[in-house]
C-alpha positions as CSV (number, residue, x, y, z in Angstrom):
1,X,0.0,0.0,0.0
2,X,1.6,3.6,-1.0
3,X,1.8,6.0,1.9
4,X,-0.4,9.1,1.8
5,X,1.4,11.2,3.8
6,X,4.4,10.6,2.0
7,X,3.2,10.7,-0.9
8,X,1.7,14.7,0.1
9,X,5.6,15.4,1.3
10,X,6.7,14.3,-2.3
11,X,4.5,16.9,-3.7
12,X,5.0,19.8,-1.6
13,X,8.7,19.2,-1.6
14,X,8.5,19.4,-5.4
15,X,6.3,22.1,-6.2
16,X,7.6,25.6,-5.7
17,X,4.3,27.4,-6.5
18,X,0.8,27.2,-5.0
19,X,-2.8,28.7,-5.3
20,X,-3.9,30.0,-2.4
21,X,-7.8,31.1,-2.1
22,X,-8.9,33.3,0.6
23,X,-12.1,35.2,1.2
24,X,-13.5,38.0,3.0
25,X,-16.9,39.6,3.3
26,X,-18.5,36.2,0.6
27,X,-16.3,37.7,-1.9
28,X,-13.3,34.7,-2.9
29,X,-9.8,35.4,-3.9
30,X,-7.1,33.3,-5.7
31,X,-3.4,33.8,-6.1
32,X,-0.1,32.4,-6.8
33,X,2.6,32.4,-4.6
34,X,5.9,30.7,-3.6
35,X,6.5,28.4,-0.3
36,X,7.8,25.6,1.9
37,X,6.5,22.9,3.7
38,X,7.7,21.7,6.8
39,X,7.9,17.6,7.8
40,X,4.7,18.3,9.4
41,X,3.1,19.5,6.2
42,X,2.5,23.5,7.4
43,X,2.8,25.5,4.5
44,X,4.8,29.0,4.5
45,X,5.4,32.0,1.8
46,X,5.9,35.4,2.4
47,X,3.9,38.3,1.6
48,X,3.3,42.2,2.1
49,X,0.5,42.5,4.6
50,X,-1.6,44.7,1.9
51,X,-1.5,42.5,-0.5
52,X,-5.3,41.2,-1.2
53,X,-4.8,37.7,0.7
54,X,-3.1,39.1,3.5
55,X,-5.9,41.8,4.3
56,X,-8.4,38.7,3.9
57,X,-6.7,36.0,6.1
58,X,-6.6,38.7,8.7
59,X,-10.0,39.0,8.7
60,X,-11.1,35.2,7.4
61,X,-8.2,32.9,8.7
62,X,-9.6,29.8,6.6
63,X,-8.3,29.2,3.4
64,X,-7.2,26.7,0.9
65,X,-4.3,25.7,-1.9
66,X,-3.8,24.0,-4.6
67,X,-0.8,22.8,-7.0
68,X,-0.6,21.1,-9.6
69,X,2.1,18.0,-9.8
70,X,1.7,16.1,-12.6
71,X,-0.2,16.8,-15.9
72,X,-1.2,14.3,-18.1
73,X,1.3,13.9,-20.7
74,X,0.7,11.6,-23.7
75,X,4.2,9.5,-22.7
76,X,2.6,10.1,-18.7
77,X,-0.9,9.7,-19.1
78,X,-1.6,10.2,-15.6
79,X,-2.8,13.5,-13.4
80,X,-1.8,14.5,-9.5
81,X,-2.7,17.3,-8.3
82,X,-2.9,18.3,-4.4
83,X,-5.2,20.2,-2.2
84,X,-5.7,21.2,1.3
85,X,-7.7,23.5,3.4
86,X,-7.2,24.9,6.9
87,X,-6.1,28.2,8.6
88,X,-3.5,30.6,7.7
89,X,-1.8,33.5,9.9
90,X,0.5,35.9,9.9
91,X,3.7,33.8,11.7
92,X,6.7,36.4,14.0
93,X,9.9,35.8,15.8
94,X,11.0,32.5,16.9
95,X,8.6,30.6,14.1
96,X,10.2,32.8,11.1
97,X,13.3,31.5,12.5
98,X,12.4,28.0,12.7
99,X,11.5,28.5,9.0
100,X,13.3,30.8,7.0
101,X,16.5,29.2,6.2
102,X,14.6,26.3,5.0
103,X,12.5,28.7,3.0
104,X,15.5,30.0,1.7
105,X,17.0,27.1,0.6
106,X,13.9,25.6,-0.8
107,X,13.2,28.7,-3.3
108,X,16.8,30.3,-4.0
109,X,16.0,33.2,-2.4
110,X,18.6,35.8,-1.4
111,X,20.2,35.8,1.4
112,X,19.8,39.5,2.4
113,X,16.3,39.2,1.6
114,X,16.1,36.8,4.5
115,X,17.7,38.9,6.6
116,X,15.5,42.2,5.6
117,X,12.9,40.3,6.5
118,X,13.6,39.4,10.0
119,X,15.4,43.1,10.6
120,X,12.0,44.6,9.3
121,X,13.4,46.9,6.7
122,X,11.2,44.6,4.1
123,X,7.9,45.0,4.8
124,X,7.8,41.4,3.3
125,X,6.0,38.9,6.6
126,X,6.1,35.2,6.8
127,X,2.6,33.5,6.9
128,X,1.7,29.9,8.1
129,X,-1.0,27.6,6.7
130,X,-2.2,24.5,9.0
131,X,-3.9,22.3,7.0
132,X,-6.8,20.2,8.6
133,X,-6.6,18.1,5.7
134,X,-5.4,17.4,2.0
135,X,-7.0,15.9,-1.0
136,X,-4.3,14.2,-3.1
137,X,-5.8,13.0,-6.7
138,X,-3.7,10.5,-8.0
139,X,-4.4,8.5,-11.1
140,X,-0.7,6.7,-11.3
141,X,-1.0,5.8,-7.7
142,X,-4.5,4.8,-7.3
143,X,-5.7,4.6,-10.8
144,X,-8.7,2.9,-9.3
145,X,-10.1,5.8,-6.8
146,X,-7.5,8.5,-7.5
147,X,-9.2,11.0,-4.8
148,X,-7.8,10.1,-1.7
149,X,-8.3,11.9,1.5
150,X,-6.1,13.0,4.1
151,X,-7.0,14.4,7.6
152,X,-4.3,16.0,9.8
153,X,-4.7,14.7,13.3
């Protein structure tokens, strides 16, 4: 039997992008940005905190994302794609430095950047998403019932 969970690691270690949807006041909002996942599969990116999602997640905490792993290719006729959903906040001090060498790391991002960041003289923040649970759909792994479910204890 193939792992879930390891197969969710797998695709948030390879992706680099994701689509995050936040709303505020019934009106929805989808964008694209860059991030890291920790072994525990929280999700982080960085963002001004007037940018569109930011303003909403302060006022509407839940949100999902979505990438896109595999398309279906006609020598890899198969699809994966991943999904989750849970609450996202604005992260400060000891978690930004539990994750922003990794987040470094992960995306090639300069060094001074980084340290901008956690001095304050970029107004860029670090933000946090805790899934509750991921949808992974899989037609290579489980051609069979490739929507399989994963809840976050």
């Amino acid at each position: 039997m193939t792992d879930l969970k390891s197969l969710i690691q797998e695709a948030l270690k390879a992706a680099r992008v994701m689509q995050l949807a936040t709303s505020s006041n019934n009106k929805p909002w989808v964008c694209n940005v860059h991030f890291y996942a920790d072994e525990n599969l929280n999700i982080y990116w960085i963002s001004t905190p007037t940018r569109r999602h930011s303003l909403d997640i302060e006022k509407n905490p839940h949100v999902a994302m979505t990438i896109k792993v595999h398309e279906d290719k006609p020598d890899e006729p198969y699809v994966i794609g991943l999904s989750a959903k849970g609450t996202a906040e604005r992260i400060i001090d000891e978690q930004v430095r539990n994750v922003i060498n990794h987040y470094q790391k992960k995306l090639g991002k300069d060094k001074k950047l980084m340290s901008d960041i956690l001095s304050g003289t970029n107004p860029h923040r670090f933000y946090q998403l805790k899934p509750t649970s991921f949808v992974l759909f899989d037609t290579k792994n489980f051609p069979d019932n490739p929507r399989q479910e994963y809840a976050i204890a």
